[in-house]
N, C-alpha and C positions, 0 to 999 in steps of 0.2 A: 941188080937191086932185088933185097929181097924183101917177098910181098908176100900176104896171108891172106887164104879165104878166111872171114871171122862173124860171118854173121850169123850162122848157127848156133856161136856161143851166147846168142841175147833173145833166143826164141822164148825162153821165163818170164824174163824182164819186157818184152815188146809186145802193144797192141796190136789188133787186126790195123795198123794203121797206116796213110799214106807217107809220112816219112820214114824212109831206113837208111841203112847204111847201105855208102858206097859199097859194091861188091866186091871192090880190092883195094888194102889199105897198107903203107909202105910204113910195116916194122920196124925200120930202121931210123925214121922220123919219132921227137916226141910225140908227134901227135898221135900216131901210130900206134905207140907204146903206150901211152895212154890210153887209147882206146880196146888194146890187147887187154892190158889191165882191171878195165872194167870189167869187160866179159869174162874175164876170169875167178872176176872177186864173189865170193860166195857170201857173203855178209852184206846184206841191205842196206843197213847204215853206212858201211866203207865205202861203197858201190855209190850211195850218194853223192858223199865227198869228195871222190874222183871226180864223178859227172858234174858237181859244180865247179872245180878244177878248171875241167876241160873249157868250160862255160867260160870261165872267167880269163885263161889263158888264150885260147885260140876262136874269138868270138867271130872270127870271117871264113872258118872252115868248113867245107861241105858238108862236115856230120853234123851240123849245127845244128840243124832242126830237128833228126832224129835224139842228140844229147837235150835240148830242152822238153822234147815230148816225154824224153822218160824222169827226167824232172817236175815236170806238172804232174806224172802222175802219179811218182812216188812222195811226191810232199803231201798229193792229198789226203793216201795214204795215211801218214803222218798228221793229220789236222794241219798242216803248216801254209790255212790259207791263204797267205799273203803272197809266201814266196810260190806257190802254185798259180799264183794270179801274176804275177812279175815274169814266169817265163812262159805263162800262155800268151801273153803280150808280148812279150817279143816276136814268139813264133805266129802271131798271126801278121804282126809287120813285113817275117818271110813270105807267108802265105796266107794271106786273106781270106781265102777261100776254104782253110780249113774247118770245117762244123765239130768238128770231134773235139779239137782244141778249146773251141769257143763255149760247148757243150758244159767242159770242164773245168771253162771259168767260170762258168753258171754254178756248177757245181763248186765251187770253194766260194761264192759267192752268199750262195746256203747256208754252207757250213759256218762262216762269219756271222749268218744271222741280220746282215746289212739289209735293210730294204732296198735303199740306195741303189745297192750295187747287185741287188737282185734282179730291180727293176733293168738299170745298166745293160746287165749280160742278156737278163732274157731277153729283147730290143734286138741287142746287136748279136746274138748267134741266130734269133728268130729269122733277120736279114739274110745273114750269111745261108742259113738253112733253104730261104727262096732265094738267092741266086742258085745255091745247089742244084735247085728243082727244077728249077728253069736253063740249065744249062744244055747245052745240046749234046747228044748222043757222039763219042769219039769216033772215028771212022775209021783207026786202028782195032782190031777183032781182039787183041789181047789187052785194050781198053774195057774193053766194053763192061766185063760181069763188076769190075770193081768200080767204074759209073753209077751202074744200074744198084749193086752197095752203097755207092755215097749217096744216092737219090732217095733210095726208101728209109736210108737211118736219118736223114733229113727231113721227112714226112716225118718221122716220127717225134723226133726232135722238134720241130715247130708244135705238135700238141706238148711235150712237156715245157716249153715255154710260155706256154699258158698256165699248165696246172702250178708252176713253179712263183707265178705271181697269186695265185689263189692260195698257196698252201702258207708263205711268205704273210697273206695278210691274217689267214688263220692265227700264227705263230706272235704275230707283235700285240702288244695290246695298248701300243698309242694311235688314238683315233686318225690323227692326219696321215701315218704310216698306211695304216687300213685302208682308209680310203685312196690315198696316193698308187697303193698298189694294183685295188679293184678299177680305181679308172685306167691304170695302164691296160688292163688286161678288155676293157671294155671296147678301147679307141683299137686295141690290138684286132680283135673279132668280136663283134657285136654278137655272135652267134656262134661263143665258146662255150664249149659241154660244160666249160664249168662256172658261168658266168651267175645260171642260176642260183648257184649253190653260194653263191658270194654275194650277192644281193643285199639276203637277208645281212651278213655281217657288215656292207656296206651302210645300210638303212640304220643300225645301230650304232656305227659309227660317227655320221652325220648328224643324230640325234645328240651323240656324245659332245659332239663341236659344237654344239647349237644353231647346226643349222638345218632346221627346221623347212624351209624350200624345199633344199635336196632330198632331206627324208620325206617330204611329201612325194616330191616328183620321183623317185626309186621306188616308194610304196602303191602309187597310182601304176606303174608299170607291172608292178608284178599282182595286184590282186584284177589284172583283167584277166588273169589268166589262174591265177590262186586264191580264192577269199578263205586261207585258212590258220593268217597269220594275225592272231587277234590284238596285238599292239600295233602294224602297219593298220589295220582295221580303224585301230580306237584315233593313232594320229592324222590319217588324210578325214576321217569324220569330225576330228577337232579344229583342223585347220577349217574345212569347209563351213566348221559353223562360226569359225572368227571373221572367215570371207562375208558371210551370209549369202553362201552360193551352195544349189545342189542341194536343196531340201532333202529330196528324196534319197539322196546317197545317203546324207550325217544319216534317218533312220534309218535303211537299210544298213550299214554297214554298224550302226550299233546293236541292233537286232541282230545281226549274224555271230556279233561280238556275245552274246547271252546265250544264244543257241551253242554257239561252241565250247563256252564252259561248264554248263550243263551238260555236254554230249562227250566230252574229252576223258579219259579215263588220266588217273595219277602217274605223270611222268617215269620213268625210270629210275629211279637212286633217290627224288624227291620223298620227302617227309611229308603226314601228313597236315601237320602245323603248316608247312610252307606252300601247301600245294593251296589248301583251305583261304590262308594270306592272300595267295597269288589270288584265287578265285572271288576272294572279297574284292580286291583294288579293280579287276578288270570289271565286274559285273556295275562295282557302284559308279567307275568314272562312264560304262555304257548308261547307264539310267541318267546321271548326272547331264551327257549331251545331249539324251534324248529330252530329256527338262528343260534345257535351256534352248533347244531347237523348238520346242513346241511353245515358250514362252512368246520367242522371234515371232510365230506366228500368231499368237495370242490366242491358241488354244490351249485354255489356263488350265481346264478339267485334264487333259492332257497331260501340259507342265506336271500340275501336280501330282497325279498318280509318277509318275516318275520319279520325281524330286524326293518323292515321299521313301520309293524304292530306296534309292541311292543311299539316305540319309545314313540309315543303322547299319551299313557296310564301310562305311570311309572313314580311312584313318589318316588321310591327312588334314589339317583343323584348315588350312585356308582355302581347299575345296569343301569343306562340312560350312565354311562360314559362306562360300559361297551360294550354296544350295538351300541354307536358314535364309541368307536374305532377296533373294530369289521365289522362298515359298512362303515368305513374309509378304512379298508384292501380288503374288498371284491369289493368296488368301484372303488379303487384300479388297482387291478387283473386283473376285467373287462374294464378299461382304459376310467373309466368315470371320469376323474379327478377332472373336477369340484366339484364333489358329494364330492369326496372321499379328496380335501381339504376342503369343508364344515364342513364333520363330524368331521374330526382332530380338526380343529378349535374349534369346540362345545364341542368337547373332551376336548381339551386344558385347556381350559375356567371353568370346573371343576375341582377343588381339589378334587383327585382319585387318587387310586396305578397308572393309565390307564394317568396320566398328563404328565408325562413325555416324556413317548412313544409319545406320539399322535404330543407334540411339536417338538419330533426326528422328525417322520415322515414327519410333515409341511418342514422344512427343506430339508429333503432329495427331496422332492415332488419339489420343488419351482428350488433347485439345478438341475433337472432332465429336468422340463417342467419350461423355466426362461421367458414363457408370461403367467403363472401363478401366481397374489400376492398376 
């Protein structure tokens, strides 16, 4: 029988990796001859063709898992993540315990763009990666250096299964995707180098979905440790003053919120129409809860200087109406009446939940003080 050494002829084509070829292959079989074939073919795309040939022909043959390895990693190659992901699954049904494999479906996993199956792979090669780690040292000496290879490309592999769900939420810009990704990555390691860094786009996320808990609870987390995020600032200060809990936070964190905009120099690549914009919204809705936090407390002189602030920077009307009829009550109180039919007035004059009220109160005001019109 005649036999060939032929695995020299695929040292181009083959990774540093645990599957190869049998060391001797009988020529005179098709399978044989097919696998001569490969190694011979100098054309990558023919070279393919064969190798899914073989795949499809002789699916129970020992080269089987070297011919899918170079499969998954020539279709990646090729963008053809699908069929990349079809013969990394198989091959981990050989071998389980492959990280290189699984690595790989992470990688076409990417390149699809899937969160899904981003989430999916990173999960299950992250596994595979700690069993690697955790495996025991072989007691064969010519085991050994390529163990101690699979152990540290496995450390390292388990951080890019992280960064891989950070980068993944970067890249989509549907909110449940976002967040679905960053809590993978959170439940993965709570104490992932890149967890901070996803935070923030989680917090924005949460926001986006309306849900408002979570962006509290995410922004309470990270400003014990950063207060220099001036929208987590403005939202856990407006939540607190809906709770009417944490006095002292809603001012602190809206004062931090003033200080920062004042102290921030113009973005990068920002205009300065947009930056000016930006710096209007944030400062008036900071005045704006420091107003209605010092109202809670019915420190009016307070309320007011705030209220007052707020006023000439807001451009949304059903905050501007909140803040007329708010400093309509507290002008009020204080028995500045003129003021405090001005703002009703201004209130009025807005279609707002806050229209009606404000034209009760014109009335009641005018009925009370009648050299008032």
């Amino acid at each position: 029988m005649k036999c060939l050494m032929i695995a020299l002829l695929f040292t181009s084509l083959a990774l540093a990796q645990r599957h190869k070829l049998p060391a001797t292959l009988n020529t005179e079989t098709p399978e044989g001859q097919l696998i001569q074939q490969i190694g011979q073919e100098p054309d990558e795309a023919k070279k393919m063709e064969l190798l899914a040939q073989f795949a499809e022909k002789f699916p129970a043959h020992e080269a089987m898992p070297w011919v899918l390895m170079q499969l998954q990693t020539g279709y990646l190659k090729q963008n053809q993540f699908d069929k990349a992901l079809d013969a990394g699954e198989k091959l981990l049904k050989l071998d389980p315990m492959d990280v290189e494999v699984s690595h790989q479906n992470l990688k076409a996993a990417e390149g699809k763009k899937d969160p899904s199956l981003v989430t999916k792979w990173s999960a299950e090669t992250a596994q595979i990666a700690e069993k690697v780690m955790a495996s025991p040292q072989p007691k064969e000496e010519d085991e050994v250096d390529e163990w101690k290879r699979q152990v540290e490309f496995a450390k390292q592999v388990v951080a890019y299964t992280e960064y891989s769900l950070y980068a993944a939420a970067l890249q989509t810009q549907e909110p449940r995707q976002q967040a679905g990704l960053i809590e993978a990555l959170e439940q993965r390691n709570p104490k992932s180098q890149y967890l901070a860094q996803a935070e923030p786009v989680l917090f924005a996320a949460y926001l986006r979905m309306n849900d408002v808990p979570k962006a509290v609870a995410v922004a309470e987390k990270v400003l014990a440790r950063d207060q220099s995020n001036e929208d987590m600032l403005l939202v856990v200060a407006g939540a607190y003053l809906d709770k009417k809990a944490d006095p002292q936070k809603v001012l602190a964190y809206t004062s931090k919120v003033i200080e920062l905009v004042n102290s921030k120099p113009m973005p990068q690549g920002a205009s300065e129409a947009d930056w000016d914009r930006r710096k209007a919204q944030l400062t008036a809705r900071a005045y704006w809860i420091q107003g209605k936090q010092y109202f809670n407390q019915n420190k009016l002189k307070d309320a007011d200087k705030a209220l007052r602030q707020a006023l000439p920077l807001m451009q949304d009307q059903n905050l501007k109406a909140d803040a007329l009829f708010h400093l309509g009550l507290v002008n009020y109180r204080m028995e500045n009446i003129l003021d405090a039919v001005k703002f009703n007035e201004q209130c009025a004059a807005i279609k707002s939940p806050y229209q009606a009220a404000a034209q009760k109160n014109l009335r009641a005001i005018r009925a009370q003080y009648r050299e008032v019109r």
